[in-house]
Each structure stands twice: as C-alpha cells, then as structure tokens.
Steps between C-alpha positions, in 0.01 A plus 500: 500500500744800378327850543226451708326787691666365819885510348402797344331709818164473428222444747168450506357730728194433731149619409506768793791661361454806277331430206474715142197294389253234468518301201126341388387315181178634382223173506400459160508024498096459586639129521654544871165686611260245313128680484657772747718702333258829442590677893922347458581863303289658757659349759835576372439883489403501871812361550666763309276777624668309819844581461563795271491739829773367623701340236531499097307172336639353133284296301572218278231562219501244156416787229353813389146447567562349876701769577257793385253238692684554863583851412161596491405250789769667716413884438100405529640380843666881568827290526749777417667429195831589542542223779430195281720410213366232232756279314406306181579176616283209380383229793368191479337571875533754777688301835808758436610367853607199286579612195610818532865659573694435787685811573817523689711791584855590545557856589920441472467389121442744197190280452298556795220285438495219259243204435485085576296387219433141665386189284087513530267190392135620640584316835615137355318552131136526654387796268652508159565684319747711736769635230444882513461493879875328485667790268317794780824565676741520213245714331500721797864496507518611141284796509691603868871389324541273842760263562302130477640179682374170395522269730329207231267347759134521590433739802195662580462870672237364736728215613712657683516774789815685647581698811767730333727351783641197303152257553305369237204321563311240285329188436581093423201455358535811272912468421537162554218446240582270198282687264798783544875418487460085525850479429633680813520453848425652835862617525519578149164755555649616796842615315327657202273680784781656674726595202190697356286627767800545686439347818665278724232255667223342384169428669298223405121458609351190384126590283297798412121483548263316362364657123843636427520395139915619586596201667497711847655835421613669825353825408161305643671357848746706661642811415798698711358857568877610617822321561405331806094424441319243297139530500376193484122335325340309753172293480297465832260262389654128564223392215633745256705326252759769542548469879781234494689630174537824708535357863773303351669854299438642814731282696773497282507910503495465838802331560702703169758749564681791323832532401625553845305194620238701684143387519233710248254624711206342305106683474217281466305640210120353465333347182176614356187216482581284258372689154356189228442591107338194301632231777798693461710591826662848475860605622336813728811608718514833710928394437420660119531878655708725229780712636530838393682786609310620844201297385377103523226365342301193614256292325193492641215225482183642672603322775484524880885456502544769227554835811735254675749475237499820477541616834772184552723652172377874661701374828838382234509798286404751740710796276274388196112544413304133459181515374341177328344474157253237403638190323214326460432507178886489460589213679280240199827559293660356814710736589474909675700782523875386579446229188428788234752756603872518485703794695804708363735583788646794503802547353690813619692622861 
C-alpha cells in the first residue's frame, strides 16, 4: 500500500469536527421507494431547508431537467440560494453515505483535502445497476481538481464510524460480509481500514438491526458522539427481534477501549416500535442522526420514543441544536438521514 492517506498525512476527521458541507443525492430511482416515492423530494427539501442555516448543502443532480426540478423545489422552499450548490452528477440512487466521497484532510500538504473513492457494489450486488453511483467521488474530485486514493476494495460510508482520536468503529456482519471483499480477511480489512481512514484500532460489533438491507451498517447501532462516547441502539422489549442483536452489540461496546485502553463511556439510545411495510420490517434507528456544524438531526417515527432521542443526543451535543425530522415516509427506502448524506470537513487552519 504506497501513498495512502495515512503515509501521506491524511485523516479522516470525525463528523463533529468543522464541516464545509453536506453532500446529498437528489431521489429520483422510484424503485427504492416502491408506490412511495411522491413525499421522498419533499422530504429531502426539509432536510435541506434543515441545514442551509447553518451550513452550505451540494447536490448530486443526474441532468438538466432534475436540476431546474430541485432548483425550483428549493427556492419555493425560501431556501436561500446561494447556500446550496448543485453538481451534474448522474446517480443510480440517493444513500450518498455509501456512495458518496470520503473526504480527508491534511492541512501540512499543498493538497488540503483530497478524496477515497472506495470500491461500491449496492451493499453485496442487491440493487443493480449501481455504476454511476460508483464513479460519484471521482466525479466530484474532477470538478473540485482533488487528490483521489483508491484503495480497490468495497467500503461503504455507513459502515464505519470514527472518533477523530485514532478509533474506528464497525461491523462483522457488514465488513466481514462475503458479498463485499470475499477474498480478504479480518486482518486484511483491518489494514486497508487503518492505512485509509487513518486510524489505529478497530472496533468490531457483531450485527446491525433487523431490516437493514446493509448487512448491519453501524450508522444504525452505535455511533461515537465525541472521542470518548458511543451512543449506543438498544431494544427494551425481550420479544423484539432486535433485543438480543443489540444486547449482544451492547456488551461488546461495553467492554471496548480507545487507543489509550480506556473504557468508552457508552449511552443507551432507544429504538422506535417496530415500523412494518408489506410484511416488511424497517431499519428505524434514532443512531441515523446527521451531524452538521452546531446542528443534529434525528429521524423521527411518530413515536413515543421520538422526544427521548432527542433530549438523550440534546444531553451529548449540548453546544449544537437537535431537532428531529420525520422519517417516516423515509425510512420504506430503508434507510434516514445519516444514509443519504455525506459531510465535507473542513479543510483550512
């Protein structure tokens, strides 16, 4: 592995740190939202309306006629437009958590910021065809003339979270999958992980939750909220099919350490009731929040649980508005808000 970001200084920063933007890919495949797709673009300009007061929003958009479509959805919204940028970059769907650029930054190098354009297969294959959403972060790369490392495996945004203090923190059912990089092992993960993400310890959970068409992306388990915190999805109900899965995540982050072999302090997190589309069960997660700068967002469900995950991430992020948005509708493409955005760290002293 010559010239990783690792050898080369790059890090990849944590979500808290000080971000330039959100990344999103405008919803346009009516396949992932199947006889629900009419609120998605609605839903998507809440989020937007969202963010834009405290940070700028870019927007993957596939032509002409979708952009002039979310222009005019935007400024109907009184979304000012000089804090959303849209960039003509064709998507087969809109999880940009996945398939979208992950940025890191070096502040010492003349390149500041540069891109990891990962491997991505639509989570092991499952949703063909998945070709332009694999070309999104060289694209991006090109039209910003960023530095790209390809690392020549399949690694998904969602996968993975990081403390900024040299912790990553993951999934075996996820990474370990065979539908992703059959021919490697644990170790072999673990190296590529650490030269490009540039970290030096890895934390394995062992599943995601149940309806997780992923393979148990972290982004819906356990999440650190600063170096030394993991919230934490828990089930209450022993009859819920996700109580075990998560008691059992829940003991191993209890017993993981950082760097320095200190104990996370870990936050138990609650799930919404379990939300069912056509015999379907869906991967609602209060772990989805987004991260922006002085801002989280947190699905919502219309649920009882829906003001206590907010006032448990209020408690975490206590320098930083949260305020919930409803995912309902959302959530039947099985995935919410941290699955369909990507953030750009700031890149300057």
């Amino acid at each position: 592995m010559n010239k990783t970001p690792k050898k080369l200084g790059y890090r990849f920063p944590a979500e808290w740190e000080p971000q330039t933007a959100t990344w999103l890919s405008w919803p346009h495949n009516k396949e992932t939202w199947p006889g629900k797709f009419e609120p998605i673009p609605d839903v998507f300009t809440k989020i937007v309306s969202a963010i834009t007061p405290y940070q700028h929003v870019n927007i993957n958009v596939a032509d002409a006629a979708m952009q002039d479509d979310v222009t005019t959805r935007l400024t109907s919204a009184k979304i000012d437009r000089s804090r959303f940028t849209l960039y003509k970059i064709p998507t087969n769907d809109a999880w940009c958590r996945d398939h979208g650029p992950a940025f890191v930054v070096n502040l010492e190098s003349k390149d500041p910021l540069a891109i990891i354009d990962w491997e991505y297969n639509a989570w092991g294959g499952k949703y063909p065809p998945f070709d332009s959403d694999d070309m999104v972060p060289t694209r991006i790369a090109e039209i910003r003339g960023l530095p790209v490392f390809y690392p020549g495996i399949v690694m998904e945004g969602g996968s993975i979270d990081v403390n900024g203090e040299g912790c990553l923190l993951t999934s075996k059912s996820c990474l370990l999958n065979e539908n992703r990089n059959p021919a490697l092992t644990q170790e072999e993960i673990e190296e590529f992980l650490a030269e490009y993400y540039n970290v030096m310890k890895i934390l394995w959970v062992e599943d995601g939750v149940v309806g997780d068409d992923t393979d148990g992306h972290i982004d819906d388990t356990a999440r650190f909220v600063n170096p030394n915190t993991i919230v934490a999805a828990v089930e209450t109900n022993p009859a819920d099919e996700n109580y075990a899965i998560l008691q059992n995540n829940l003991s191993m982050l209890k017993k993981m350490t950082d760097v320095k072999g200190k104990l996370f302090r870990i936050v138990e997190l609650p799930m919404p009731r379990p939300i069912v589309y056509k015999d379907q069960r869906l991967p609602a997660s209060y772990a989805n929040f987004l991260i922006a700068n002085n801002l989280i967002i947190v699905p919502t469900f219309r649920d009882n649980n829906d003001a206590l995950a907010i006032e448990i991430l209020q408690r975490e992020f206590q320098d930083r508005t949260v305020t919930g948005i409803d995912c309902v509708d959302l959530v039947l493409g099985l995935g919410t808000l941290h699955c369909i955005s990507q953030q750009e760290p700031l890149a300057k002293k």
